[in-house]
MARTI-793865 format. One line per 8 residues: number of its first residue (from 1); their letters; for each residue x, y, z of C-alpha. Coordinates in Angstrom, 3 decimals. Example, Ala and Ser with C-alpha at 12.3 -4.5 7.8 and 13.67 -1.06 7.14 Angstrom:
BEGIN
1) as) 12.300,-4.500,7.800 ~ 13.670,-1.060,7.140
# end
This chain:
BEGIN
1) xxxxxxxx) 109.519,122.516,78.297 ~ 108.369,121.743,81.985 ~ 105.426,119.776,79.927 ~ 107.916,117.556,77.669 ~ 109.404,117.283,80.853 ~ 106.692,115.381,82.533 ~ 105.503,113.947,80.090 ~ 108.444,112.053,79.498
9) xxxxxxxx) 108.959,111.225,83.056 ~ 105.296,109.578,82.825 ~ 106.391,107.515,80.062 ~ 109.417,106.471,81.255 ~ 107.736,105.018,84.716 ~ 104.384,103.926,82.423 ~ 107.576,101.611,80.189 ~ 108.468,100.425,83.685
17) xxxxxxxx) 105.426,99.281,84.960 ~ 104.533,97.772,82.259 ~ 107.077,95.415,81.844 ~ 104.699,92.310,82.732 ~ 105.999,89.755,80.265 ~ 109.346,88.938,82.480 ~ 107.475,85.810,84.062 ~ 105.877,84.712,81.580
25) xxxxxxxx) 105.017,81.128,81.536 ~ 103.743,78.985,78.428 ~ 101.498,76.507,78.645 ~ 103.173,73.924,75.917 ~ 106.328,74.342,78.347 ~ 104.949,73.431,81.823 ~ 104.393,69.961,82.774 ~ 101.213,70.155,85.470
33) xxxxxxxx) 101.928,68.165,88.136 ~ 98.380,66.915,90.055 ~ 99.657,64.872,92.489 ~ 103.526,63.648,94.347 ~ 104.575,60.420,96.195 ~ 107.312,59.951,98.100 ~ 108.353,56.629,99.354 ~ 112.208,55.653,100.950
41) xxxxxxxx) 114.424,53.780,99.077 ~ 116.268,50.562,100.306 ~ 119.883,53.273,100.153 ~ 117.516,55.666,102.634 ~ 116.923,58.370,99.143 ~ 113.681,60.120,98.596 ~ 111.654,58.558,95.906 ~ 109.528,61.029,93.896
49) xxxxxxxx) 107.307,59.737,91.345 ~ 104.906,62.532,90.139 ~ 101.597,62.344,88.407 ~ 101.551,64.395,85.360 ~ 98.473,65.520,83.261 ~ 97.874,65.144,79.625 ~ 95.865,68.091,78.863 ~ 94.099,66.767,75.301
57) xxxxxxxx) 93.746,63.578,76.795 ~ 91.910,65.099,79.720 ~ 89.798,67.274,77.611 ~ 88.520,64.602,75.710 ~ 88.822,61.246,76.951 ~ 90.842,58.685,76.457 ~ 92.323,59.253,73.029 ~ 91.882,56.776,70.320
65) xxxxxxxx) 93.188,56.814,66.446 ~ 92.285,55.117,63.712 ~ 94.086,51.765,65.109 ~ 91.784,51.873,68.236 ~ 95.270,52.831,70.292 ~ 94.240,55.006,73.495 ~ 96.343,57.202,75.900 ~ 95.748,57.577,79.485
73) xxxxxxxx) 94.959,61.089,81.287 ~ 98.382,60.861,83.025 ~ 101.919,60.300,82.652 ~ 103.779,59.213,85.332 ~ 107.693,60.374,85.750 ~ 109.798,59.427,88.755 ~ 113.639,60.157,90.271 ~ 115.409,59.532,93.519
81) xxxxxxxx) 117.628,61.837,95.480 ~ 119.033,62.323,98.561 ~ 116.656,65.451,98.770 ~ 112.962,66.339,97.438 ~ 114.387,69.478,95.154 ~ 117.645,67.010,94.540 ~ 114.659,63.963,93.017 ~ 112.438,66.453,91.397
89) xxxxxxxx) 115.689,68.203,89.316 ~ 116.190,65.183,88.400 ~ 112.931,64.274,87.452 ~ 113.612,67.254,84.704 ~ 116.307,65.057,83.128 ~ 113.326,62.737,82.072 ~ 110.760,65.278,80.564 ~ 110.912,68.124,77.940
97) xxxxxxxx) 108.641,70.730,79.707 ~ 109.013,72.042,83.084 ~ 107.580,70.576,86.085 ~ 104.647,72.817,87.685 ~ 103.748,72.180,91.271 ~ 101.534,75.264,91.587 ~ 98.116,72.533,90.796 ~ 99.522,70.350,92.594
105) xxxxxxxx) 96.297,69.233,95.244 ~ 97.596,65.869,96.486 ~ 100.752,64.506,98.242 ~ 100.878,60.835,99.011 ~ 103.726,59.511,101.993 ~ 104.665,55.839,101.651 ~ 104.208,54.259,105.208 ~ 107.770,53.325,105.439
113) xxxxxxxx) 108.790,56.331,105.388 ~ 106.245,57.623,107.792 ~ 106.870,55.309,109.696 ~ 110.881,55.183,110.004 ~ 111.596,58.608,109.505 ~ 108.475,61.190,109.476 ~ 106.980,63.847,107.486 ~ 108.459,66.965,109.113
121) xxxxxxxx) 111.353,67.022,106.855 ~ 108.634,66.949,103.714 ~ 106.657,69.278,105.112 ~ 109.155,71.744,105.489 ~ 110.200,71.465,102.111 ~ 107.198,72.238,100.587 ~ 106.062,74.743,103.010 ~ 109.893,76.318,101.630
129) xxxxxxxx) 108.494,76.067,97.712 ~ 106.557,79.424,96.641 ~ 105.187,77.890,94.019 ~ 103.781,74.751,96.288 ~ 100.653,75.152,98.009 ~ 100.333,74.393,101.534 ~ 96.295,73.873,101.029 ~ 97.835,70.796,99.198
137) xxxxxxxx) 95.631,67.450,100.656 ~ 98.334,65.297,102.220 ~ 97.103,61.354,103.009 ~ 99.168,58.451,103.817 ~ 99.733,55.278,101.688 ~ 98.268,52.420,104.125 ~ 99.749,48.880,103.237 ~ 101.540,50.468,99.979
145) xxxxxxxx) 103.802,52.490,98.552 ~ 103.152,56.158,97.670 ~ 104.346,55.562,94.051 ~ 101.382,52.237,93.628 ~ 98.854,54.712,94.828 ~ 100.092,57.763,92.548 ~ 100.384,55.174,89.256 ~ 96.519,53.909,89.427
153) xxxxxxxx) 94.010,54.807,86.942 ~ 91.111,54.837,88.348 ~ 87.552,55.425,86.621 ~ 84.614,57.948,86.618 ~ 87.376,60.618,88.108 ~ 90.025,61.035,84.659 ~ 92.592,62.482,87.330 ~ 93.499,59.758,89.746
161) xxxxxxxx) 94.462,62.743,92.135 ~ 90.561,64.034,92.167 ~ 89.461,60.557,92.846 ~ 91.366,60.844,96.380 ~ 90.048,63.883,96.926 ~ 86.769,63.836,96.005 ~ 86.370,60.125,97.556 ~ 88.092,61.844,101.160
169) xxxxxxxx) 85.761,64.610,101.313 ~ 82.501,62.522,100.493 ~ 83.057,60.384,103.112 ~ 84.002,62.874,105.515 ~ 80.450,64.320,104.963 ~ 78.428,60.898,104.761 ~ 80.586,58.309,107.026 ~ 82.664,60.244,108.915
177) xxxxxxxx) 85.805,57.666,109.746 ~ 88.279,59.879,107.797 ~ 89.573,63.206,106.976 ~ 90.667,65.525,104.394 ~ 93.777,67.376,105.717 ~ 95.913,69.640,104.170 ~ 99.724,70.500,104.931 ~ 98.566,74.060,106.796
185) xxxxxxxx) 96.355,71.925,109.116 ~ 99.212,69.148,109.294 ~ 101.941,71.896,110.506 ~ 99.540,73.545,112.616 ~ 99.418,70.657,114.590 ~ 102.520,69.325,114.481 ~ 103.662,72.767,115.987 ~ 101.194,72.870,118.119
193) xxxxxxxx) 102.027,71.957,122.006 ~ 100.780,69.059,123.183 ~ 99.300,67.684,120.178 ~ 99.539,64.516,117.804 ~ 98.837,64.738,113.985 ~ 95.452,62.668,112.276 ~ 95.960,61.941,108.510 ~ 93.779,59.783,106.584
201) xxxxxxxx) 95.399,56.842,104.467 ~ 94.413,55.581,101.520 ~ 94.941,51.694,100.045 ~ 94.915,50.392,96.314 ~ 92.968,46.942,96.450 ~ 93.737,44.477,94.184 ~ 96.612,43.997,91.675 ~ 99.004,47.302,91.576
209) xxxxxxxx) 100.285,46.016,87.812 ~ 97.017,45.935,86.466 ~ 96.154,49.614,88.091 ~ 98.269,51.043,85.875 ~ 97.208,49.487,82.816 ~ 94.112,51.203,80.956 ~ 92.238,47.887,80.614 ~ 91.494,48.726,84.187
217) xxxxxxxx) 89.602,51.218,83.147 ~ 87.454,49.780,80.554 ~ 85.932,46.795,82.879 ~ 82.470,47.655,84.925 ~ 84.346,46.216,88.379 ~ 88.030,47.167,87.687 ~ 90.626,44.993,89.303 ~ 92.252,47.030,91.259
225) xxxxxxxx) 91.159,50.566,92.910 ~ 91.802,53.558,95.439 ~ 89.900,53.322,99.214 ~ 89.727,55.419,101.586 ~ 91.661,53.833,104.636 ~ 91.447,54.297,108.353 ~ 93.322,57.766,110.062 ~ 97.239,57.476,110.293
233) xxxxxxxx) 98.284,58.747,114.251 ~ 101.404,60.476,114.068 ~ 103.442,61.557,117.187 ~ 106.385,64.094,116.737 ~ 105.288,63.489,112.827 ~ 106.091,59.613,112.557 ~ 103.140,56.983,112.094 ~ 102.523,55.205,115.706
241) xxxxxxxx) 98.867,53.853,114.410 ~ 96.346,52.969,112.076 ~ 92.717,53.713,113.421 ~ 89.677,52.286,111.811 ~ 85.827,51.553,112.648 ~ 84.732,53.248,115.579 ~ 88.205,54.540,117.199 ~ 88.542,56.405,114.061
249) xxxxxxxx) 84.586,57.556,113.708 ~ 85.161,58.518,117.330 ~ 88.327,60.860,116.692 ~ 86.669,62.455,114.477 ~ 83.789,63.352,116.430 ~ 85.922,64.733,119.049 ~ 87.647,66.617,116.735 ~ 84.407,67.916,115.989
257) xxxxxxxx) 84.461,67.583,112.072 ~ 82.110,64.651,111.146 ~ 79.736,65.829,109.551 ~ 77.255,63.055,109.289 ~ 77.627,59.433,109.557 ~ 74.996,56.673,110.583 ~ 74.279,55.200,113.842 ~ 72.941,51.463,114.461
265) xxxxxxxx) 70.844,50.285,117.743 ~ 69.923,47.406,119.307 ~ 66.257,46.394,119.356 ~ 64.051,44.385,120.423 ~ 66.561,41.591,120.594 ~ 67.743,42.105,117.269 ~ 71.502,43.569,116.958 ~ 71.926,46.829,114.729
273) xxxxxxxx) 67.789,46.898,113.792 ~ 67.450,50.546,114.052 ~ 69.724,53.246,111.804 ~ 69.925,56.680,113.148 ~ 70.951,59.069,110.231 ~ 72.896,62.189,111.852 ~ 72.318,65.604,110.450 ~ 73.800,67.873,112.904
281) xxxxxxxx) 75.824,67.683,115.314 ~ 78.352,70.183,117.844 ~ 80.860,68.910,119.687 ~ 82.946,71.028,122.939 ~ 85.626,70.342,125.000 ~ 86.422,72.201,128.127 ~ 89.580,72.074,130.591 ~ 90.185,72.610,134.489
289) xxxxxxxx) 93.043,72.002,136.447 ~ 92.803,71.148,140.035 ~ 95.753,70.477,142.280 ~ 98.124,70.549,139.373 ~ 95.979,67.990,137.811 ~ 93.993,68.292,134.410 ~ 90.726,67.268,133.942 ~ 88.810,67.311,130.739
297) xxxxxxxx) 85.196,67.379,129.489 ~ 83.633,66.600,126.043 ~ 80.007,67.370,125.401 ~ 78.510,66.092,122.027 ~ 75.446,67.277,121.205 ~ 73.199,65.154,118.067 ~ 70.456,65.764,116.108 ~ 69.182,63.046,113.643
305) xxxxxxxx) 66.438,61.136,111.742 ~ 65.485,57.869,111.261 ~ 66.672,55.695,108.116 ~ 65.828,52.332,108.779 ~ 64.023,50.430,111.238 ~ 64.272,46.426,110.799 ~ 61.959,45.766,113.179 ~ 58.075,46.775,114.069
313) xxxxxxxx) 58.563,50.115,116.426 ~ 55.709,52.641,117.155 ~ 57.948,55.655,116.546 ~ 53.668,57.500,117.372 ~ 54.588,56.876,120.432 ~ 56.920,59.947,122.716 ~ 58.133,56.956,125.259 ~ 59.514,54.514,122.026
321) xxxxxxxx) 61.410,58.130,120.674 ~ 62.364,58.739,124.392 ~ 64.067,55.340,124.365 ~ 66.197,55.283,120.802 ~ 67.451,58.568,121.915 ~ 68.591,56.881,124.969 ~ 70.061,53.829,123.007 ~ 71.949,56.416,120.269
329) xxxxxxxx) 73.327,58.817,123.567 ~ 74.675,55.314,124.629 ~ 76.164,53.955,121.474 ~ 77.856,57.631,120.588 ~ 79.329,57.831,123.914 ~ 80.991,54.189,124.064 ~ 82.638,55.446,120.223 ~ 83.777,58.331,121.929
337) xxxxxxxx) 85.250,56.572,124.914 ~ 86.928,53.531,122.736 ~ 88.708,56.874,121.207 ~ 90.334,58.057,124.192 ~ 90.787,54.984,125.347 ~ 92.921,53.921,122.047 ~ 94.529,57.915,122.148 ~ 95.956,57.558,125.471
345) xxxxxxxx) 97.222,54.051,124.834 ~ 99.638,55.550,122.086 ~ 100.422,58.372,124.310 ~ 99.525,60.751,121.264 ~ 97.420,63.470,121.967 ~ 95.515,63.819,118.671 ~ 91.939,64.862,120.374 ~ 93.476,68.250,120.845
353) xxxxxxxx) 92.919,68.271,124.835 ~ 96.228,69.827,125.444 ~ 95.730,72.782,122.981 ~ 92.752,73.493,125.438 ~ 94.173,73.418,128.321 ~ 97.262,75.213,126.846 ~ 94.393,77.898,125.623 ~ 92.675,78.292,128.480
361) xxxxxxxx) 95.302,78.149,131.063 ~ 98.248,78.393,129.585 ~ 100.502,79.137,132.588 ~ 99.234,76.121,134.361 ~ 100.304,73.951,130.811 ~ 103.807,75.339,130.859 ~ 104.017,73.341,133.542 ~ 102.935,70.268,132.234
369) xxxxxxxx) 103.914,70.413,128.225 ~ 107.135,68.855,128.248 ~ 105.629,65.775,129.889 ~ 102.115,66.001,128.483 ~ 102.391,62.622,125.760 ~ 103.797,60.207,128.173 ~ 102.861,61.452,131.497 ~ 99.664,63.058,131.899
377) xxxxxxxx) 97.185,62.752,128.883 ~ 97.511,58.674,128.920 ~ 96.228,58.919,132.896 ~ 94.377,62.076,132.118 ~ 89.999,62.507,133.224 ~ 87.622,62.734,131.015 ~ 83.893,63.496,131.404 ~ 82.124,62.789,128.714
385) xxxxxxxx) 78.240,64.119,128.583 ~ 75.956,63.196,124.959 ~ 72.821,64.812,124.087 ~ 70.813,62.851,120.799 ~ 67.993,63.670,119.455 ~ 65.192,62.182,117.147 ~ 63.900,65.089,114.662 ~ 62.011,63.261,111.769
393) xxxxxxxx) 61.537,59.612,110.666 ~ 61.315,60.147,106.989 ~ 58.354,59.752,104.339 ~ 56.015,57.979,107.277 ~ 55.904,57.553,110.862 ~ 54.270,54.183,110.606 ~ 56.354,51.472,110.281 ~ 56.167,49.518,107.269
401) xxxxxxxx) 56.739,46.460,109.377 ~ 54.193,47.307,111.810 ~ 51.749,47.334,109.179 ~ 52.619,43.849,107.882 ~ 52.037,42.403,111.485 ~ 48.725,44.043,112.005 ~ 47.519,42.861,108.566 ~ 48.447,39.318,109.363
409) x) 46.263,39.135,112.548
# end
């Protein structure tokens, strides 16, 4: 009896375990949503306009039937509210499967709206979704609306969504004048003390009717597509600035994530002649505080090759190397300095030098945090201290130049 017994206690908690199934989700009744916009309306409601995948489309192309007719990769669904989760309930009205925001990798902010009201309130609503993720890429639309950017088709990438991302993280690693952040990374510094926010933004070029129309897609230099542009400053979460060209290559730098990018000299008379290709590179900041007053240091340390030399330079030669290194120490520093420079004119912290000071003395900064934006980082000290250095020049030391002149004597 005492063996019935447990036995039938075993099965009795085995039958509850078990019971797996109650969550169950089917495929043919989700809607997979890759990427959200939201943009203000003229009434001040949230406009959501999601991009939705087409699974079979996806898998195999564009689709195409006996008649020649194609469908795209996406579907695009939209609904306003005075709410996200009041626009995207909505958005249900419109489509017979439910929406799934757990794939969900890119969320697009029209600029009005970052720029009248913010993106705290966003990001605490999807921070408060447990299906959301909060590794989610977030970018900003620059000189369009989120919905425009979220409707293109764009080629080689079937997913507009991967295009953004793929296109962000590329030229993080190769150019290094934007960055891929994600919502964690956006509320850690929005909640961080003394610090602005850096998102990148991205623009459709050309005609936003024809984006959306698949004879985009089927021309070798489509009308209209998605760029990477410039790094969106945000203070207290709303958009103060656009940075692009060397402001924004020097942010980044100081925020030590490029991770290569190219650097032109002057030489021999001739502007830009030599290109310096980065391959490594470290970047520190360090923070004192004497007689109540902060003072900061960066130190950027380079190594590189050469890519390109448009003029005749004996590279043989230690002095010449001696001398670019000089000339790339000199160009990286002024990048860095136009940065701070432009930082402190917005009164944004977005370099992060508060969060050092606040780290490494953090009852001094109590003192100075409340003030930090608009009294001491736009007056605040900073040292700045580069180190380049020349490690190869490629397939061959001689220039191909140099040859040419020698041959013609």
């Amino acid at each position: 009896m005492k063996r019935k017994g447990v036995f039938l206690l075993l099965m009795m908690t085995v039958t509850i375990l078990l019971t797996s199934c109650w969550s169950k989700k089917e495929l043919t009744d989700l809607a997979i949503v890759s990427a959200a916009g939201i943009d203000k309306t003229k009434d001040g409601r949230y406009h959501l306009t999601l991009q939705i995948i087409n699974p079979g489309n996806v898998a195999g192309g564009l689709q195409g039937g006996g008649g020649g007719s194609q469908s795209p990769p996406i579907t695009i669904y939209s609904a306003s509210g005075d709410n996200l989760v009041e626009a995207s309930r909505r958005a249900s009205g419109r489509i017979s499967r439910r929406l799934y925001y757990a794939h969900t990798n890119l969320v697009v902010v029209g600029e009005k709206l970052a720029k009248e009201e913010g993106i705290n309130i966003l990001v605490d609503a999807f921070d408060r979704d447990p299906e959301f993720r909060n590794t989610s890429t977030i970018v900003i639309a620059n000189h369009s609306s989120a919905a425009d950017l979220v409707k293109t088709l764009t080629p080689v990438d079937k997913i507009p969504a991967n295009k953004v991302l793929k296109t962000l993280e590329f030229t993080e690693r190769k150019w290094g004048e934007n960055v891929k952040t994600s919502l964690q990374e956006v509320m850690k510094s929005l909640e961080s003390p003394g610090k602005g926010t850096v998102v990148s933004g991205f623009r459709l070029v050309g005609n936003y009717q024809q984006a959306q129309k698949l004879d985009n897609l089927q021309e070798s230099a489509p009308e209209a597509t998605l760029h990477a542009s410039g790094i969106a400053v945000l203070k207290q979460g709303k958009l103060v600035d656009w940075l692009y060209g060397k402001p924004a290559r020097g942010t980044v730098w100081i925020l030590d994530k490029i991770q290569g990018t190219n650097i032109n000299i002057d030489w021999a008379g001739k502007k830009e002649a030599i290109a310096y290709q980065t391959v490594r590179q470290k970047t520190s900041v360090s923070a004192k505080v004497k007689n109540g007053k902060p003072h900061i240091s960066v130190h950027t340390r380079v190594e590189g090759d050469i890519g390109d030399m448009e003029v005749p330079v004996d590279i043989t030669n230690p002095k010449v190397i001696t001398k670019i290194e000089q000339s790339v120490r000199k160009e990286i520093k002024k990048e860095l300095k136009t940065a701070i420079e432009r930082a402190q004119k917005n009164k944004t912290d977005i370099l992060g030098f508060g969060e050092v000071v606040h780290r490494t003395r953090p009852n001094q900064f109590k003192k100075l945090k409340t003030e930090w934006n608009d009294v001491y980082f736009p007056k605040l000290n900073v040292d700045i201290t580069v180190e380049a250095y020349v490690r190869r020049a490629g397939l061959r030391n001689k220039s191909f130049l140099s040859g040419l002149k020698e041959n013609q004597k």
